[in-house]
Steps between C-alpha positions, in 0.01 A plus 500: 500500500416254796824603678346896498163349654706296767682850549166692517380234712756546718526877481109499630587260807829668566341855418358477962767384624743793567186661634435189746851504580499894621153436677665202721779680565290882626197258702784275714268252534433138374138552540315436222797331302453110477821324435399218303399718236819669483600133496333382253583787273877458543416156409343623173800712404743246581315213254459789241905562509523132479292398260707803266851320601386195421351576173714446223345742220521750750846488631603438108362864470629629788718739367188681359224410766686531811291806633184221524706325793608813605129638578497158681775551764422849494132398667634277719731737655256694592313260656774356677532864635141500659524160639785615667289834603244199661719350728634857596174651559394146680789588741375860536146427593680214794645766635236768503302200645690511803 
């Protein structure tokens, strides 16, 4: 049961993402983005992944709890895919700048 709240849990946080992701890419601009918060939630992700590798009873189960890590890396990506939309759009509002 905990490991379908941590998935709901990260289902809800997840759930914006794709939508953020779409928005960054049709406004081409880093306005409005702030890069330590995409920071700080790649952080997140990344200590959430760890803290399932590193967990024995976990990786024990793996075999039947795998899609708990999964929802893990699967958020990240898609964070990692706006922060790369920041420094993009950053590059896009230098140039219209000019």
């Amino acid at each position: 049961m905990p490991e379908i709240l941590e998935i709901v849990m990260l289902l809800c946080f997840g759930a914006s993402w794709p939508m953020n992701v779409v928005k960054s890419w049709k406004a081409r601009t880093a306005k409005g983005k702030s890069l330590g918060f995409l920071c700080m939630i790649l952080l997140g992700y990344v200590a959430g992944i760890a803290a399932k590798l590193i967990n024995p009873a976990y990786m024990a189960a793996f075999s039947e709890k795998w899609y708990v890590l999964f929802f893990y890396v699967l958020n990240f990506a898609m964070v990692s895919v706006d922060f790369c939309l920041y420094f993009r759009n950053r590059k896009l509002d230098r140039e219209a700048a000019k």
